[in-house]
N, CA, C and O atoms as a GROMACS GRO file, in nm:
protein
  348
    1UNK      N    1  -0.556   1.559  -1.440
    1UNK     CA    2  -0.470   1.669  -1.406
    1UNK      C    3  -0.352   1.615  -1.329
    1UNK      O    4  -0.364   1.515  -1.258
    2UNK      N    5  -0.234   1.681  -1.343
    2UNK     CA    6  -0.143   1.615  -1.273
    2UNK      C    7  -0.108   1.748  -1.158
    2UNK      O    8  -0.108   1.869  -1.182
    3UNK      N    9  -0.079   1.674  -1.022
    3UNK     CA   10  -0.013   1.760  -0.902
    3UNK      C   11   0.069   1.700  -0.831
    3UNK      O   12   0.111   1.585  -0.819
    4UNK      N   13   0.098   1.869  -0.752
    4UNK     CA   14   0.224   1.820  -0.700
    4UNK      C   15   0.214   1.836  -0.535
    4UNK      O   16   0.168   1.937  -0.482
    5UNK      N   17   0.258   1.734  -0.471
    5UNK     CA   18   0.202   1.786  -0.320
    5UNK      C   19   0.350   1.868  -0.309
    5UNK      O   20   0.445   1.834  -0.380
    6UNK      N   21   0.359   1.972  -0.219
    6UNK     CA   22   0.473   2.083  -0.205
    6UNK      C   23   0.580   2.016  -0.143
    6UNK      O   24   0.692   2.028  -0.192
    7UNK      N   25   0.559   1.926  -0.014
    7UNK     CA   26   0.613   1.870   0.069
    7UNK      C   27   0.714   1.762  -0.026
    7UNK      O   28   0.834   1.738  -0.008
    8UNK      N   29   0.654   1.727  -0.098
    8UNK     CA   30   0.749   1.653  -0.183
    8UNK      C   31   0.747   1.462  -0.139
    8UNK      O   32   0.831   1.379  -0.171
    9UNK      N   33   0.622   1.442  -0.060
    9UNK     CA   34   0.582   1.284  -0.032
    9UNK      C   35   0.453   1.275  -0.040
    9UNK      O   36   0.370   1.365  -0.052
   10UNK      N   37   0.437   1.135  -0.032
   10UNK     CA   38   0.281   1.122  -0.012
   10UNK      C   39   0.212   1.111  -0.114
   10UNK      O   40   0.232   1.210  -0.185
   11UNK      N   41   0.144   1.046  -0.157
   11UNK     CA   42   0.112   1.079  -0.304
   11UNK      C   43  -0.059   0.984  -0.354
   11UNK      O   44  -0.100   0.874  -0.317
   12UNK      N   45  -0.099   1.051  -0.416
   12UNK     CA   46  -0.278   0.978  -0.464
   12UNK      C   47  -0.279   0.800  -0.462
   12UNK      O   48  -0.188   0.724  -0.495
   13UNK      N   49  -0.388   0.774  -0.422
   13UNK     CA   50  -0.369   0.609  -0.440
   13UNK      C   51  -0.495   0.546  -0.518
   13UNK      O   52  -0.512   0.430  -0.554
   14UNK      N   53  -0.580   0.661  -0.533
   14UNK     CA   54  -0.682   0.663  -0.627
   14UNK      C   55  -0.642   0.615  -0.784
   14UNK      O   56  -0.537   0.598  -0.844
   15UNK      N   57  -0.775   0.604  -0.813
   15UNK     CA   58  -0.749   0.594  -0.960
   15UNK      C   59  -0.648   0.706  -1.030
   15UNK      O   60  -0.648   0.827  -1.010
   16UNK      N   61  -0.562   0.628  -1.118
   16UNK     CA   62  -0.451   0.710  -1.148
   16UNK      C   63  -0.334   0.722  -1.093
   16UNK      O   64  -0.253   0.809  -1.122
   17UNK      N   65  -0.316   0.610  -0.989
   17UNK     CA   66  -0.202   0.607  -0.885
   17UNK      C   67  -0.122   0.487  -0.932
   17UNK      O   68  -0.156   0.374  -0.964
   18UNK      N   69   0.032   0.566  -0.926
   18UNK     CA   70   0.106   0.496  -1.023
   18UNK      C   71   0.073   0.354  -1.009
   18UNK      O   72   0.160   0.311  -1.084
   19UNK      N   73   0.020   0.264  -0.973
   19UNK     CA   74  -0.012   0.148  -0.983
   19UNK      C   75  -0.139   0.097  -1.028
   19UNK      O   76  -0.159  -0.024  -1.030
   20UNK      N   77  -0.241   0.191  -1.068
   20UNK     CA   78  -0.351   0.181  -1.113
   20UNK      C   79  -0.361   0.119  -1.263
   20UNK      O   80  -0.267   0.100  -1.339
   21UNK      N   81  -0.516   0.088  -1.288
   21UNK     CA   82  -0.534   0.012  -1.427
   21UNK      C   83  -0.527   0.127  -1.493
   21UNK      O   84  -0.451   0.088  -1.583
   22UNK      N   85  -0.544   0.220  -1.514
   22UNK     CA   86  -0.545   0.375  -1.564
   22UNK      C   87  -0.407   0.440  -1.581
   22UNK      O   88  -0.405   0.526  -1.669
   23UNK      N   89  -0.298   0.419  -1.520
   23UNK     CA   90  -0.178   0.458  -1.584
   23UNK      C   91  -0.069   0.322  -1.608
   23UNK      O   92   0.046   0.350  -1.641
   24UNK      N   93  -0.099   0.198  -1.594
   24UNK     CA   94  -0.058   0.073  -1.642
   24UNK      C   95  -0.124   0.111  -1.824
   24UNK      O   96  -0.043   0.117  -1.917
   25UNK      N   97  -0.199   0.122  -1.837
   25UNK     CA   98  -0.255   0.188  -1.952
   25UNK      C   99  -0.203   0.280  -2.053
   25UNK      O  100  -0.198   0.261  -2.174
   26UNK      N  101  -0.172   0.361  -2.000
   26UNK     CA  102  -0.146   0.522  -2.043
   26UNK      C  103  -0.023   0.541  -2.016
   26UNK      O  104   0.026   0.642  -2.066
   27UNK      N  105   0.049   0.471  -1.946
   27UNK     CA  106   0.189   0.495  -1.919
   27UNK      C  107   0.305   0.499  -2.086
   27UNK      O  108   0.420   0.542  -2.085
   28UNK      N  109   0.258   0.462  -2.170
   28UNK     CA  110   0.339   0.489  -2.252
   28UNK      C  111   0.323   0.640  -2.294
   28UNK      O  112   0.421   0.715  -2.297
   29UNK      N  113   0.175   0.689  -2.332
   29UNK     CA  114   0.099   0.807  -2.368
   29UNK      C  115   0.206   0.918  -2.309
   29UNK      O  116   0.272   1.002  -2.371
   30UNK      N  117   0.201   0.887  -2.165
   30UNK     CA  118   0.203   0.986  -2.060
   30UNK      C  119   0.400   1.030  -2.094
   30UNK      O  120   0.450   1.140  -2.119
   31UNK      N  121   0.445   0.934  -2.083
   31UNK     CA  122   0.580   0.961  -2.091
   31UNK      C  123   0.652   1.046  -2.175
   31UNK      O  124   0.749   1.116  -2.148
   32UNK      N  125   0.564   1.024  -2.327
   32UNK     CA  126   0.637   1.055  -2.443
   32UNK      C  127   0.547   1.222  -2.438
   32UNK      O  128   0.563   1.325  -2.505
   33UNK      N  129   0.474   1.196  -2.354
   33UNK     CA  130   0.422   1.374  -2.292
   33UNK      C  131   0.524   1.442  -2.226
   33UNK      O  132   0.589   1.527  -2.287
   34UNK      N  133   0.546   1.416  -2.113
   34UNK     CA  134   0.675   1.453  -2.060
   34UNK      C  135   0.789   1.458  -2.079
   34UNK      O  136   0.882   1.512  -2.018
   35UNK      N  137   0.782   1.378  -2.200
   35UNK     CA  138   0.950   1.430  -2.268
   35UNK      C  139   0.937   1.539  -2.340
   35UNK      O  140   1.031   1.617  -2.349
   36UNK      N  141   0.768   1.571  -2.431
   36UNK     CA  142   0.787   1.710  -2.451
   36UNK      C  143   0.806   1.843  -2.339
   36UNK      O  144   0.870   1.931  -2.396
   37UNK      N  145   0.786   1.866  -2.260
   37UNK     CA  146   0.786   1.927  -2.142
   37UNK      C  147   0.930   1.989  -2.144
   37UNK      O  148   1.030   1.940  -2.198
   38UNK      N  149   0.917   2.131  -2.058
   38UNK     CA  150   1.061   2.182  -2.089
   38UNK      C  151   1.153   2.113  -1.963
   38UNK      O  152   1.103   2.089  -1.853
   39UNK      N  153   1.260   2.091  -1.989
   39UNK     CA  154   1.366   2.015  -1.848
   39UNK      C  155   1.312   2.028  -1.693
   39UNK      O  156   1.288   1.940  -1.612
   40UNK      N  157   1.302   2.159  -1.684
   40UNK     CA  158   1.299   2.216  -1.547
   40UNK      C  159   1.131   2.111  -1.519
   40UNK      O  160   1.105   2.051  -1.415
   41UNK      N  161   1.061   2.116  -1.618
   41UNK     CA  162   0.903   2.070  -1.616
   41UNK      C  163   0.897   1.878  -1.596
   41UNK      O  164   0.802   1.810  -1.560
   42UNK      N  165   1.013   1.840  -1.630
   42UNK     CA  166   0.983   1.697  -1.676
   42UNK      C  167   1.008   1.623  -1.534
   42UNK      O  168   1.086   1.664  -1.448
   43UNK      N  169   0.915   1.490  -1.523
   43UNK     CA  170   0.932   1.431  -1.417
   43UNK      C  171   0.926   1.263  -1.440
   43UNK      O  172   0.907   1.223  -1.555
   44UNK      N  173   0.939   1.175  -1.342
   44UNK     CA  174   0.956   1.057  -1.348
   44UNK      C  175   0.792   1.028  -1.306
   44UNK      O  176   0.725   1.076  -1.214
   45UNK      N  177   0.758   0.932  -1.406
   45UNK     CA  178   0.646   0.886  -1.358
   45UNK      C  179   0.605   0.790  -1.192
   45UNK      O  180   0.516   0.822  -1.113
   46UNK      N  181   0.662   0.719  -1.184
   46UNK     CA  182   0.735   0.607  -1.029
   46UNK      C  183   0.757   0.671  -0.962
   46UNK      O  184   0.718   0.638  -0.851
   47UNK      N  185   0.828   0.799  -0.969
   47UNK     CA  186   0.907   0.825  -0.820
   47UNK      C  187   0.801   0.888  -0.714
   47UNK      O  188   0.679   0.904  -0.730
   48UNK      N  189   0.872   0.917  -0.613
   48UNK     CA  190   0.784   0.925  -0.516
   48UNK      C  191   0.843   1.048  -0.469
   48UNK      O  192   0.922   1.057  -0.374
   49UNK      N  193   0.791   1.160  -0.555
   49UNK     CA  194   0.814   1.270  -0.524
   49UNK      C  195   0.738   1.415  -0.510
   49UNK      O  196   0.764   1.535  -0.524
   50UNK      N  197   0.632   1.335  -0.478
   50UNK     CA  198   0.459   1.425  -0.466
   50UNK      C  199   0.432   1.460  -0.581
   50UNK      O  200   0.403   1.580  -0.569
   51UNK      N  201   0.420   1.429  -0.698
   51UNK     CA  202   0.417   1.453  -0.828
   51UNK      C  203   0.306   1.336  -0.852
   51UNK      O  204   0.334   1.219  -0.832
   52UNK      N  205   0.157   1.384  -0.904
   52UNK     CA  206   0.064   1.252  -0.920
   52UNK      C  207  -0.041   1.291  -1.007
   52UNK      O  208  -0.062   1.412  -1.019
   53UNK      N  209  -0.122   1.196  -1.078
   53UNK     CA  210  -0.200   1.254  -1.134
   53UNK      C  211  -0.356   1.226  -1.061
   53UNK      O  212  -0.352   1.162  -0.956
   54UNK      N  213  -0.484   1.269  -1.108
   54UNK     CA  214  -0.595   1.200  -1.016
   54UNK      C  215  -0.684   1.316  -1.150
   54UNK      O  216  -0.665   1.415  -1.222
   55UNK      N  217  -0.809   1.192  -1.106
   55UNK     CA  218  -0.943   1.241  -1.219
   55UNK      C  219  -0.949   1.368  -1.154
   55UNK      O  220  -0.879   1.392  -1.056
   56UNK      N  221  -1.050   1.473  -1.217
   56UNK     CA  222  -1.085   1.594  -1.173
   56UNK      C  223  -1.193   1.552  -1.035
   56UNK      O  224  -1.187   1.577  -0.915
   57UNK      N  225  -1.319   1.456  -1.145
   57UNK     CA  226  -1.371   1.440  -1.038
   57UNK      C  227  -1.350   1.421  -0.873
   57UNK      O  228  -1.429   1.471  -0.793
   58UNK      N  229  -1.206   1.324  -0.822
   58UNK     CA  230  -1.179   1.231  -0.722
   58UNK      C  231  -1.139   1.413  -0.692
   58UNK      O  232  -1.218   1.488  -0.634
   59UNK      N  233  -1.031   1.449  -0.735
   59UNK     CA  234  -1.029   1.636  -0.684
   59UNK      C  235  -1.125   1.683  -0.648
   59UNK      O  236  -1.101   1.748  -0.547
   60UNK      N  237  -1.272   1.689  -0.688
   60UNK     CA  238  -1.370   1.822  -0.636
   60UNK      C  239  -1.396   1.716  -0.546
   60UNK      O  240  -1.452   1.767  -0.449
   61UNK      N  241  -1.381   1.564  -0.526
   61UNK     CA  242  -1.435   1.515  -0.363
   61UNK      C  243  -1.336   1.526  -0.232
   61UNK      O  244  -1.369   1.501  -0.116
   62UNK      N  245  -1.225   1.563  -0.271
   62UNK     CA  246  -1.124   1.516  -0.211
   62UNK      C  247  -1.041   1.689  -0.103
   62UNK      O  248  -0.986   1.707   0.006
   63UNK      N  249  -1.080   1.771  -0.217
   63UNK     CA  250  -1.008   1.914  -0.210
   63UNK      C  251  -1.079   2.010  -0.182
   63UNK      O  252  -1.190   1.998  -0.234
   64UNK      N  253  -1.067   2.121  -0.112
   64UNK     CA  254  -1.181   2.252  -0.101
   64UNK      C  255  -1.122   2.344  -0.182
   64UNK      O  256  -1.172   2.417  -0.267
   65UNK      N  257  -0.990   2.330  -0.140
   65UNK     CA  258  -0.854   2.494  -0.190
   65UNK      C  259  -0.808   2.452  -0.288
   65UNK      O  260  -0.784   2.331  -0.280
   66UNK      N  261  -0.780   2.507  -0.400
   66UNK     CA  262  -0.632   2.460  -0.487
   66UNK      C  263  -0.570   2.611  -0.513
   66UNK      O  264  -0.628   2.710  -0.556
   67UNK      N  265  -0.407   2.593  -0.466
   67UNK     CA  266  -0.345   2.762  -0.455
   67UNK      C  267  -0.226   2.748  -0.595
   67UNK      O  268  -0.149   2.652  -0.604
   68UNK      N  269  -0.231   2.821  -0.660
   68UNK     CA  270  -0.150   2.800  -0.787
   68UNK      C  271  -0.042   2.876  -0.815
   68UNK      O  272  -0.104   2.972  -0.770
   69UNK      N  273   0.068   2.926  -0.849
   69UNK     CA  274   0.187   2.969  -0.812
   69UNK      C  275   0.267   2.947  -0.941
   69UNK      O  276   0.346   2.854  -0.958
   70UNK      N  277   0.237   3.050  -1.035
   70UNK     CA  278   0.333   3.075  -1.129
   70UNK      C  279   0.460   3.177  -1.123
   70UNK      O  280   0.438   3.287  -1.072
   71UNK      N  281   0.597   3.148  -1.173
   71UNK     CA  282   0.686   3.250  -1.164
   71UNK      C  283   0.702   3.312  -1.321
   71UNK      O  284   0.732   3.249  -1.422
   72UNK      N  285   0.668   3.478  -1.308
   72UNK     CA  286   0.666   3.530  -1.416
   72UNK      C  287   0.745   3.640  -1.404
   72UNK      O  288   0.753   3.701  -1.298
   73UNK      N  289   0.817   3.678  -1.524
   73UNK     CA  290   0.929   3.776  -1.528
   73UNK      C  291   0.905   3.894  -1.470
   73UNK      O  292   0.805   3.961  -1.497
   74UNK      N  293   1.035   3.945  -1.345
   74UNK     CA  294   1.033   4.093  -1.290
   74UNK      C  295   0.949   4.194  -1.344
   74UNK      O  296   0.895   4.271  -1.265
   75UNK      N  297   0.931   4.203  -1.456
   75UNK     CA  298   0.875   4.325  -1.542
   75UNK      C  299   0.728   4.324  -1.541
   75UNK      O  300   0.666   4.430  -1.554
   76UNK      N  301   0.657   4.191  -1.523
   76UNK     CA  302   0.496   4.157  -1.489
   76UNK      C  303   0.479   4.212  -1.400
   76UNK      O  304   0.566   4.232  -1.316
   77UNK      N  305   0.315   4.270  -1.387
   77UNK     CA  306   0.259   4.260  -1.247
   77UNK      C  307   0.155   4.163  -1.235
   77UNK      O  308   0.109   4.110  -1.336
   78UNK      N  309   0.124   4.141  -1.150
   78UNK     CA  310   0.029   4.072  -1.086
   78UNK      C  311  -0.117   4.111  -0.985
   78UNK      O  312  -0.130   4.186  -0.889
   79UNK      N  313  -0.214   4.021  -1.059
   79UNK     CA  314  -0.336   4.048  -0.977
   79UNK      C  315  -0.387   3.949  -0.902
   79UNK      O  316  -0.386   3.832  -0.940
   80UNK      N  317  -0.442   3.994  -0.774
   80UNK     CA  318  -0.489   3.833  -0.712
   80UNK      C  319  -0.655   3.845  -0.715
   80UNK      O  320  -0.726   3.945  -0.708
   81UNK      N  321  -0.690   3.697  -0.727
   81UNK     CA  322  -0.822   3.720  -0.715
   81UNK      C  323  -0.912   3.569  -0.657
   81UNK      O  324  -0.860   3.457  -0.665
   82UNK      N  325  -1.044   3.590  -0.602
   82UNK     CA  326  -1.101   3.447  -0.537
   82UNK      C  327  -1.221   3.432  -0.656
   82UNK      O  328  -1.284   3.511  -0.725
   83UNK      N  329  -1.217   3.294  -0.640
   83UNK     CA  330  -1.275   3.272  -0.666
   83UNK      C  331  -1.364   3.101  -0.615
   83UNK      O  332  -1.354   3.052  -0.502
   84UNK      N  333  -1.445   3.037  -0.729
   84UNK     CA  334  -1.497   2.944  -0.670
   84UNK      C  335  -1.574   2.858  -0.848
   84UNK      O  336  -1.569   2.888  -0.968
   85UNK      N  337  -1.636   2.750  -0.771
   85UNK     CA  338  -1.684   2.647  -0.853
   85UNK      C  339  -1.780   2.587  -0.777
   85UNK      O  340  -1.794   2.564  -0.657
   86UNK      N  341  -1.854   2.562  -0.897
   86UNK     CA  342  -1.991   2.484  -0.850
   86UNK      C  343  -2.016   2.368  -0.892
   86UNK      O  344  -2.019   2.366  -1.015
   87UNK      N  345  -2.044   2.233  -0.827
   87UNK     CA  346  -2.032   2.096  -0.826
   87UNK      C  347  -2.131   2.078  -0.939
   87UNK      O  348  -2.158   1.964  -0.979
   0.00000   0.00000   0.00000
C-alpha cells in the first residue's frame, strides 16, 4: 500500500523504503504505475515528501488508526462510520 504522512517528512525505512531490496526491484513496475495515475495523483518515487510505500503486514504492527479523506463533489453526501480489524 502506498502512504502519505500529512506533514509531508519522515518517511518508512522498512521493507519497501526507497532504498530497500523490494523497490530496487520493482522500481521500474512502480513508476510506469504512476505515470498512469491522474497528474494531481502522480508522485516521485525518491523524494522525500511523506509519500511511501510499506507491506500491509509492517502496517497492522506499526499503526492502530488509519483516517482516510476523500474529496467528493458538493452534490454528495456523506456518512461516517467506525470501524475495526482483526489480526
Amino acid at each position: 500500500m502506498s502512504l502519505m504522512n500529512p506533514w509531508g517528512h519522515g518517511e518508512w525505512t522498512g521493507a519497501w523504503s526507497g532504498d530497500s531490496d523490494e523497490m530496487k526491484k520493482y522500481t521500474p513496475l512502480l513508476e510506469k504505475f504512476i505515470k498512469t495515475l491522474p497528474p494531481d495523483d502522480q508522485f516521485e518515487l525518491d523524494a522525500d515528501d511523506g509519500i511511501f510505500f510499506m507491506h500491509y503486514n509492517d502496517w497492522k504492527e506499526n499503526f492502530s488508526t488509519l483516517f482516510l479523506n476523500l474529496d467528493f463533489p458538493d452534490s454528495w453526501t456523506g456518512v461516517r462510520f467506525s470501524s475495526g480489524w482483526n489480526n
